[in-house]
FIKOLLO-59539 format. One line per field, with one value per residue (C-alpha): x, y, z; residue number from 1; residue in one letter. Coordinates in steps of 0.1 Angstrom, whole numbers, plus 5000, padded with zeros to 4 digits. Each point is the difference from the previous one (the first is absolute). Example, Ala and Ser with C-alpha at 12.3 -4.5 7.8 and 13.67 -1.06 7.14 Angstrom:
REM residues 2
c1: [5123	5014]
c2: [4955	5034]
c3: [5078	4993]
k: [1	2]
r: [a	s]
//
This chain:
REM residues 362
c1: [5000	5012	5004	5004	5021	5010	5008	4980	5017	4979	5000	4990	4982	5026	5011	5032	5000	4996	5002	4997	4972	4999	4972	4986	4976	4973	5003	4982	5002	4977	5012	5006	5030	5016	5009	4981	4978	5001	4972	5001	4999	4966	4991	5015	4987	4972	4998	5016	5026	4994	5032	5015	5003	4966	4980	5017	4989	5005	4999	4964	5008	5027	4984	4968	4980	4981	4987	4980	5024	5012	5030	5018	5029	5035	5010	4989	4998	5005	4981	5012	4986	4974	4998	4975	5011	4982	4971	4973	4987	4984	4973	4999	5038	5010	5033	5013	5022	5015	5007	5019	4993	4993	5020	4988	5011	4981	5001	4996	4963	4978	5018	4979	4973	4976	4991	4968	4978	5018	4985	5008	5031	5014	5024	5010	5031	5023	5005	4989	5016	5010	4988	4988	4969	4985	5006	4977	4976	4981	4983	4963	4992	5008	4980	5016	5028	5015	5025	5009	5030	5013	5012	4994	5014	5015	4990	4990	4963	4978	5014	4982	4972	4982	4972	4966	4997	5032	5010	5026	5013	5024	5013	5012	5001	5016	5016	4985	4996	4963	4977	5012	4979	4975	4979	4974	4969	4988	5039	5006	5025	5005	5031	5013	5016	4999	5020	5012	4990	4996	4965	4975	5008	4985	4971	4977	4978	4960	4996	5031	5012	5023	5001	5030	5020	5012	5009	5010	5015	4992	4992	4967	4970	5019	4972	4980	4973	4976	4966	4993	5035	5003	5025	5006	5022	5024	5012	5004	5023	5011	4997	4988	4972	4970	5012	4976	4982	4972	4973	4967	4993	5031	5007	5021	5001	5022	5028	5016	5001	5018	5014	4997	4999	4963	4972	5009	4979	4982	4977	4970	4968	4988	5029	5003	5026	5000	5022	5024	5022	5004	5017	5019	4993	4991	5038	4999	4973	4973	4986	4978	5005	4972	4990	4972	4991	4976	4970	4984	5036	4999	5029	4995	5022	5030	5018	5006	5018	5020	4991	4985	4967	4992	4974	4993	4975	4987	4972	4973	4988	5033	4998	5018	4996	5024	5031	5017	5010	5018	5020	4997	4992	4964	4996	4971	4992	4971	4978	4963	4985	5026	4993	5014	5002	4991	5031	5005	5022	5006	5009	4968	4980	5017	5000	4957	4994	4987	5008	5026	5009	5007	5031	5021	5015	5019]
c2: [5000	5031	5031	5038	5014	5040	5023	5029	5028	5001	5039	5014	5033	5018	4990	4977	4968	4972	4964	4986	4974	4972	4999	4967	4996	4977	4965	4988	5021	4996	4977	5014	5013	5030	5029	5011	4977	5004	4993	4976	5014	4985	5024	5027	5002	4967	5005	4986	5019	4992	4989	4970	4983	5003	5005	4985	5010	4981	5007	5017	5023	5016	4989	4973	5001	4968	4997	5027	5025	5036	5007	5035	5009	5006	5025	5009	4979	5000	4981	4972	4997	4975	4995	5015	5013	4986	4973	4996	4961	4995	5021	5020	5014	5036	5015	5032	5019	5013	5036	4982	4998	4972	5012	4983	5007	4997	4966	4986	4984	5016	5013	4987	4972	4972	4974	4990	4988	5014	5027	5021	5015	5034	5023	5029	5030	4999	5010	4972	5023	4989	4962	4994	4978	5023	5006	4983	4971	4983	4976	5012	4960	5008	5021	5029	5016	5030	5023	5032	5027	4983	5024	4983	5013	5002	4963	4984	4990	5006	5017	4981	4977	4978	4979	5002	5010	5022	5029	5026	5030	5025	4988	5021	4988	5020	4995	4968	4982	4991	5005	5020	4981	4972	4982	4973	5001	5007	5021	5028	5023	5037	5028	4988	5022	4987	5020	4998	4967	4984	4984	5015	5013	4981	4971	4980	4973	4994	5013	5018	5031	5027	5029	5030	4991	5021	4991	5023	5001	4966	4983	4983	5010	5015	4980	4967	4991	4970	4993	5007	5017	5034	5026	5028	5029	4996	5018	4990	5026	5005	4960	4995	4982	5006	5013	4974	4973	4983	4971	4996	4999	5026	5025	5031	5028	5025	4995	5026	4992	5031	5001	4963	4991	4985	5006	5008	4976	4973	4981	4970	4995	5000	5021	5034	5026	5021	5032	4995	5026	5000	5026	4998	4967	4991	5012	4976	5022	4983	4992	5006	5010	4975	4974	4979	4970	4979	5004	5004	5017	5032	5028	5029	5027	5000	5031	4996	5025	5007	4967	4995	4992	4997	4976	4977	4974	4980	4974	5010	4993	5019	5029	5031	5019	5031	5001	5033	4995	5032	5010	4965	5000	4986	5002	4978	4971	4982	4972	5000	4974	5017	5015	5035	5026	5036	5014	5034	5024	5030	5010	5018	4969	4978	5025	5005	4957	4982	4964	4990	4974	5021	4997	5034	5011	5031]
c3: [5000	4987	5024	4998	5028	5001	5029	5017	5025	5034	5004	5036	5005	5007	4964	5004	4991	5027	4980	4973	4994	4976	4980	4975	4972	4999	5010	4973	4966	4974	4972	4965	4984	5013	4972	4970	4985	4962	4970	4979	4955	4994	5036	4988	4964	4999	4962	4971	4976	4967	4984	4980	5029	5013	4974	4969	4965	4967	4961	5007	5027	5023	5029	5009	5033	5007	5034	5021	5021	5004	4976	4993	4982	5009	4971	4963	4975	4962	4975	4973	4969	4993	5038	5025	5032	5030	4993	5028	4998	5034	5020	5029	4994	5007	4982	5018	4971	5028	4980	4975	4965	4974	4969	4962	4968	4963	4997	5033	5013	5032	5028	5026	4987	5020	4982	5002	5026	5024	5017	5035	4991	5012	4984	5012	5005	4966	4964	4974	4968	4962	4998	4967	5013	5021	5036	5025	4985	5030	4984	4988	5011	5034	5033	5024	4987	5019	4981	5019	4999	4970	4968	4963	4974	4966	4996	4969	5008	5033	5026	5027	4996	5020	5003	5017	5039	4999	5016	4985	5027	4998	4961	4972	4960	4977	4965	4996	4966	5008	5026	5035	5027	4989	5027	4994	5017	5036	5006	5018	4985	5023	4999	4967	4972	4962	4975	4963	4996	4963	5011	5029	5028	5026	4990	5021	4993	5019	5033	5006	5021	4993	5023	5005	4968	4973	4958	4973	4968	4986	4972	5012	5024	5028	5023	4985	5033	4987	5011	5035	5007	5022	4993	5024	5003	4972	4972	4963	4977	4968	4986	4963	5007	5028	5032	5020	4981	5021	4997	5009	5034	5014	5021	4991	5031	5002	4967	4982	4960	4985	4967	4986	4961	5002	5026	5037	5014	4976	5021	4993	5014	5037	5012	5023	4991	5026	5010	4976	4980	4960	4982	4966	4989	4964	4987	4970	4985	5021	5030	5028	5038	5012	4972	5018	4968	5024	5018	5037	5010	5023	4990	5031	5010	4976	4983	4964	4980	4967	4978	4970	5019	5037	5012	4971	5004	4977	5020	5015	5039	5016	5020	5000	5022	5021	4971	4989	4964	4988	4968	4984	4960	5016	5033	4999	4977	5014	4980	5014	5025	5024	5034	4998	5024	4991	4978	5008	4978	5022	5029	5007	4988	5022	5030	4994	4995	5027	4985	5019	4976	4970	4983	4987	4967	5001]
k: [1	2	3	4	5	6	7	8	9	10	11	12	13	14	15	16	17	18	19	20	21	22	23	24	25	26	27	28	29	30	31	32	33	34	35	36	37	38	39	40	41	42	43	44	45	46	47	48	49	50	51	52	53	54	55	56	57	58	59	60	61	62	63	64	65	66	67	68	69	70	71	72	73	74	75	76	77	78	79	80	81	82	83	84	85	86	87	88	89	90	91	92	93	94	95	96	97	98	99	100	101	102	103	104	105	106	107	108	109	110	111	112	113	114	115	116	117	118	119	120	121	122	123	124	125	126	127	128	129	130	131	132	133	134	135	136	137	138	139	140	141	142	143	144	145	146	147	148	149	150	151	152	153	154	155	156	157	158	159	160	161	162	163	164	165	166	167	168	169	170	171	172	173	174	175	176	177	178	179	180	181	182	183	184	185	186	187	188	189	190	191	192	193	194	195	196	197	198	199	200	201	202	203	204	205	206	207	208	209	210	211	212	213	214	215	216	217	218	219	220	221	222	223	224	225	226	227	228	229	230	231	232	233	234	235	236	237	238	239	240	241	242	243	244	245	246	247	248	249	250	251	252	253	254	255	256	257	258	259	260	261	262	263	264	265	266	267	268	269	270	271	272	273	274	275	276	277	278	279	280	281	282	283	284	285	286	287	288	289	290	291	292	293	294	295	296	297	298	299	300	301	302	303	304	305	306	307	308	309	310	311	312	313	314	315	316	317	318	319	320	321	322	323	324	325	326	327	328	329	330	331	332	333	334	335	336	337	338	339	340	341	342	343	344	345	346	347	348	349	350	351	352	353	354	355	356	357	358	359	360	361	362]
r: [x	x	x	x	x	x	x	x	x	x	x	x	x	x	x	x	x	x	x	x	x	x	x	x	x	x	x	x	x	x	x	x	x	x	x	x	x	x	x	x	x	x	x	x	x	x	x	x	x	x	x	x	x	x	x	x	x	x	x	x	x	x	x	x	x	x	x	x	x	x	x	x	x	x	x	x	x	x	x	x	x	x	x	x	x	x	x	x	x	x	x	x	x	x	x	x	x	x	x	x	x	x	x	x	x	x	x	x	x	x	x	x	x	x	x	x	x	x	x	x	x	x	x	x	x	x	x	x	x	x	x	x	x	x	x	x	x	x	x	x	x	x	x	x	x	x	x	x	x	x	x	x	x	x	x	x	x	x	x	x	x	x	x	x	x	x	x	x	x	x	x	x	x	x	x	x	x	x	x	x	x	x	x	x	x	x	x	x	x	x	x	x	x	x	x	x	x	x	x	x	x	x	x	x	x	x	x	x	x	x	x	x	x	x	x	x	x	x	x	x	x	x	x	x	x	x	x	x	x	x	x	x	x	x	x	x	x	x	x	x	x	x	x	x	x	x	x	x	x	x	x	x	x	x	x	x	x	x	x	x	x	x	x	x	x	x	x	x	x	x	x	x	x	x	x	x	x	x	x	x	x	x	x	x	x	x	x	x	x	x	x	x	x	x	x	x	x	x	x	x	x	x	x	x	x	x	x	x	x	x	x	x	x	x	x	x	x	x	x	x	x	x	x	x	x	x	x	x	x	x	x	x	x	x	x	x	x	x	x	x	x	x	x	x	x	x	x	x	x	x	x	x	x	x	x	x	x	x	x	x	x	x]
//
């Protein structure tokens, strides 16, 4: 049995020192080692890197992950040709980029690409730039994707897309061949920017949500929502096509369309477009602000200014009700079998109505 022994001065009250006195630890110690205790790796970082040794790749790909765990990188990586970069076969796998950057070239395949079924992957925090295949496929066969703080670009397809039940946060595309962002249906895609892509800016299949994201300056829609999709507080700029493009059944509240090729917002049947801004759209020699092309659809409290025409609709059973259309070519452009409110055309006409659903026209 191991003891602790050390010395302590007996000091009077007058202050000198009488004795000494012998003091001892405990008789019985508790077990255990005595120093620092250290961690083991897999405590200190319970992840896998991926690297040759880990993850080995083959003549299809730089690396292969096939069985479900948390993996991140150690450092950038540069593409082959012929070869993707990292290929997902297995579910439920998260890879952290870990700031680094996946680095293609012309020739080589996907940057990042899951093969499908698999589904419940994560991606997140790096640069997926150059790879001629696109940069992050997640199989459209496959369920719950999450991409977020990952930048795309300059790749030779897709930026990102993945299949239905995803969520994309916090992403940027830009300089892509084709699309920016793509998402099956039933996705979530929020505080995204799509720019200079060769395809749409950001595209969305049934059911989707896209809220707080920004695209401008490409060659597609800058927004496609399908049927039954909500869009909300985004802005679509300068692209050559429409600035949002939505089907039946959607929600647009709160956008700002300026200055797109085609229509600022084209929208189907059953649909509200509410408070939403549209100025300077129809730069290709046409286009409206608002183009409503289905029925039973309710388009309320927008501005719309400075395109070809304002409020277009062309079925009947919407209402329209509570929009200031201003300096447009037509400001209004309204088949019957619509419920309009009172359009007023000065200021002293609109300051004497009492309809408080009429709509404005300065």
């Amino acid at each position: 049995m191991s003891r602790r022994w050390f010395t302590a001065l007996a000091v009077s009250a007058a202050g000198m020192v009488v004795g000494t006195v012998l003091l001892a630890g405990p008789p019985d110690p508790p077990d255990g080692p005595v120093g620092p205790t250290y961690k083991t790796l897999a405590e200190v970082e319970p992840r896998t890197a991926i690297n040759e040794t880990n993850t080995p790749g083959d003549e299809a790909c730089l690396f292969r992950i096939t069985r479900p765990g948390s993996y991140y990188l150690t450092g950038d990586v540069t593409g082959v040709a012929g070869r993707h970069g990292i290929v997902i076969e297995s579910g439920v796998v998260t890879v952290d980029l870990m700031g680094f950057a996946l680095m293609g070239l012309e020739e080589s395949g996907a940057g990042i690409i899951a093969t499908d079924p698999h589904g419940e992957i994560c991606v997140r925090n790096g640069e997926v730039t150059m790879w001629g295949g696109g940069g992050i496929q997640l199989g459209a066969g496959g369920r719950g994707f999450v991409v977020e703080g990952v930048r795309a670009s300059s790749n030779g397809a897709e930026g990102i897309r993945v299949g239905a039940g995803a969520v994309v946060r916090g992403c940027s595309a830009i300089y892509n061949l084709g699309t920016g962002i793509g998402v099956a249906e039933i996705g979530v895609i929020e505080s995204c920017a799509a720019k200079n892509n060769g395809g749409g800016g950001v595209e969305t299949s049934t059911g989707c949500t896209i809220r707080g994201c920004a695209s401008a300056e490409n060659a597609g829609a800058g927004f496609i929502v399908e049927s039954g999709g909500t869009i909300s507080d985004c802005s679509a700029t300068q692209n050559e096509f429409v600035g949002i493009m939505a089907g039946a059944g959607a929600t647009v509240t709160r956008c700002s369309a300026a200055f797109n090729d085609g229509d600022g917002v084209w929208v189907g049947g059953n649909s509200m477009i509410l408070e939403n801004t549209c100025t300077g759209n129809g730069r290709g020699g046409d286009g409206a602000g608002i183009h409503a092309l289905g029925a039973c659809g309710r388009i309320e409290g927008n501005i719309v200014s400075n395109n070809p025409r304002g409020i277009d609709v062309d079925a009947g059973r919407n209402m329209v009700v509570r929009n200031y259309a201003t300096q447009n070519g037509v400001n209004y452009d309204i088949v019957g079998g619509n419920i309009v409110g009172t359009i007023v055309t000065s200021e002293s006409a609109m300051n004497s109505a009492t309809n408080a659903n009429m709509n404005v026209s300065f």
